[in-house]
matplotlib code that plots the C-alpha trace (Angstrom):
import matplotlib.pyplot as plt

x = [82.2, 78.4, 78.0, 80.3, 78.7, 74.7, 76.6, 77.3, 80.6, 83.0, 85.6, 88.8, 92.3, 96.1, 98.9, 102.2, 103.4, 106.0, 108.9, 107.7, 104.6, 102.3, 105.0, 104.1, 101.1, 98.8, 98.9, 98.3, 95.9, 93.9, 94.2, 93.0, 89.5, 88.9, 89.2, 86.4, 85.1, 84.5, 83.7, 86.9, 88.2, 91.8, 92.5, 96.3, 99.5, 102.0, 105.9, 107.7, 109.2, 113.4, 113.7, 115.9, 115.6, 113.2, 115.3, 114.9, 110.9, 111.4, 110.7, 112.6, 110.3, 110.1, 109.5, 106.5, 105.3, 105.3, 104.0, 100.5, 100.4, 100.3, 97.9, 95.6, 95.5, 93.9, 90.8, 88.0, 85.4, 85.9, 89.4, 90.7, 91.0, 93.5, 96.9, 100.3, 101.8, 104.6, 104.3, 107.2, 108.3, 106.7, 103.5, 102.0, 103.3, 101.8, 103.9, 101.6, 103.5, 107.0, 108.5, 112.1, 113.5, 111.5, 109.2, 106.4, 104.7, 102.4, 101.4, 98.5, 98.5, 101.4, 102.9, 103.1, 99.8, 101.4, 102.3, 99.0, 99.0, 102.1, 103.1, 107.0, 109.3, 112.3, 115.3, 114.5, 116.6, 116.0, 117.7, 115.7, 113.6, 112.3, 111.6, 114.8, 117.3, 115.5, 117.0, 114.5, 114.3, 114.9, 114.1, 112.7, 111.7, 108.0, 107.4, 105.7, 109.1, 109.8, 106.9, 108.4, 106.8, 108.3, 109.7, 108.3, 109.7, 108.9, 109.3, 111.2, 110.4, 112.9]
y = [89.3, 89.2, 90.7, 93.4, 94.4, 94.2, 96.8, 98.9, 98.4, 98.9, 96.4, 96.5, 94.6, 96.1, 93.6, 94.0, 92.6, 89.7, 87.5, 84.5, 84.3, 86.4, 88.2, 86.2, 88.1, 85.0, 84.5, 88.1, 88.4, 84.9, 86.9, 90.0, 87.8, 85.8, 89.0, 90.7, 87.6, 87.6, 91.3, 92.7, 94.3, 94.8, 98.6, 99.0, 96.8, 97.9, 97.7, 96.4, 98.8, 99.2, 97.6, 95.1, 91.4, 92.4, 92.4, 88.8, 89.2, 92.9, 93.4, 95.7, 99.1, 97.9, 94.4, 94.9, 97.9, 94.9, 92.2, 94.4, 95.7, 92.2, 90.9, 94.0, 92.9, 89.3, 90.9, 92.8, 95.2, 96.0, 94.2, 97.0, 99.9, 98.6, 100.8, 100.2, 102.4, 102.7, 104.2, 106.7, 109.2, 112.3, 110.6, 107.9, 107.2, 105.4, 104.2, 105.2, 104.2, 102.7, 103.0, 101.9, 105.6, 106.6, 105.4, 107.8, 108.6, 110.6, 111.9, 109.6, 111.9, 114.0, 114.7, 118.2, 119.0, 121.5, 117.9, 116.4, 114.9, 115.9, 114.1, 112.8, 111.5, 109.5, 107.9, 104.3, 101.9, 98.2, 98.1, 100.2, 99.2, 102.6, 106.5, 107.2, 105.3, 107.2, 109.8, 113.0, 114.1, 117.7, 118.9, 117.3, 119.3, 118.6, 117.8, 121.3, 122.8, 122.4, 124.7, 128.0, 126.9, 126.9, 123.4, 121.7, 120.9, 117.3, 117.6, 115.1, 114.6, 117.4]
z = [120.7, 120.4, 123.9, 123.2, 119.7, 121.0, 123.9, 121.1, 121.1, 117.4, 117.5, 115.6, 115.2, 115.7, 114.8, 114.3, 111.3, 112.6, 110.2, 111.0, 111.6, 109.3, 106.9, 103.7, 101.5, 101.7, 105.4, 106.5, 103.6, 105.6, 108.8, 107.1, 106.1, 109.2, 111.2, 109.0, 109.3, 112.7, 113.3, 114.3, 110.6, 110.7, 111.3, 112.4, 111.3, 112.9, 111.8, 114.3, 117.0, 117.4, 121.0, 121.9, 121.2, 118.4, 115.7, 114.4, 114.0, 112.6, 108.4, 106.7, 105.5, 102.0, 103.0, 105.6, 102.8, 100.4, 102.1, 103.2, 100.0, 98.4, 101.2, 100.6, 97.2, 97.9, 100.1, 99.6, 101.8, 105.7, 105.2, 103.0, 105.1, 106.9, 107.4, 107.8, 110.8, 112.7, 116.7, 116.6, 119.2, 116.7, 116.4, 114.4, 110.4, 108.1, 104.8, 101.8, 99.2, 97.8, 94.5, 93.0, 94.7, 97.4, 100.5, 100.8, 104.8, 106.0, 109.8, 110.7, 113.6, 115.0, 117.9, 117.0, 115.8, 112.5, 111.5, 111.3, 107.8, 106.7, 103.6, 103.6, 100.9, 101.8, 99.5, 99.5, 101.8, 101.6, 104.6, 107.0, 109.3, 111.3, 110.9, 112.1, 109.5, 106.6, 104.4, 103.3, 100.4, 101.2, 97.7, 94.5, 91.0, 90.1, 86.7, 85.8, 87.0, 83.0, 82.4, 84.2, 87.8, 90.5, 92.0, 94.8, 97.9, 99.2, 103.5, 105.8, 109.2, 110.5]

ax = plt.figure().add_subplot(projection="3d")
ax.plot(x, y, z, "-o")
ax.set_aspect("equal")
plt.show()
């Protein structure tokens, strides 16, 4: 590593978050610091792709959302700026945010380039694990709706 940073050379880590092995808050937040540690910050988890035989080490959404958000929570500087993503077919998502009714995305970067931070709301479901077994909100009021504006309209990944 050494040789490669006096090159010049930025190094950073992508995982994929795996059941089993670093899943639990305190061992991904561990990973987290010894990779700072050594030079290479974490940059990229990854949720776990939709291929065959993968389903075992796979996290729910919510559960992989929860997990790094925990594990961001025990580490400070470099460590931080890590993102949860997801590799799908329209480009690359990372999961912002969860609450108890929705999962909240945006367009890291987009297949499509009019989707190039686009911010997405989706109903949450414990029980999905990618993009593609979401449900869009396809309209939600915003709260100055009660003042005479007009409502907002929270995009999907059409």
């Amino acid at each position: 590593l050494d040789l490669l940073r006096k090159a010049g050379v930025v190094t950073v880590n992508q995982s994929p978050i795996i059941r089993g092995v670093n899943d639990n808050p305190e061992v991904l937040a561990e990973l987290m610091r010894k990779l700072s540690f050594v030079g290479v910050p974490p940059y990229y988890f990854f949720q776990c792709r939709p291929t065959k035989g993968n389903k075992d080490y796979a996290l729910s959404l919510v559960d992989a959302y929860v997990t790094f958000v925990n594990a961001k929570k025990r580490i400070s500087g470099l460590a931080k700026r890590a993102r949860l993503v997801m590799s799908h077919a329209s480009g690359k998502v990372e999961i912002v945010g969860l609450d108890d009714e929705h999962l909240y995305m945006r367009y890291h970067r987009a297949k499509d380039e009019v989707n190039n931070e686009r911010f997405m709301i989706f109903h949450r479901d414990d029980d999905a694990y990618w993009l593609d077994d979401l449900v869009p909100v396809t309209a939600r009021p915003h709260p100055v709706s009660q003042f005479g504006h007009q409502t907002a309209r929270a995009l999907g990944p059409e």
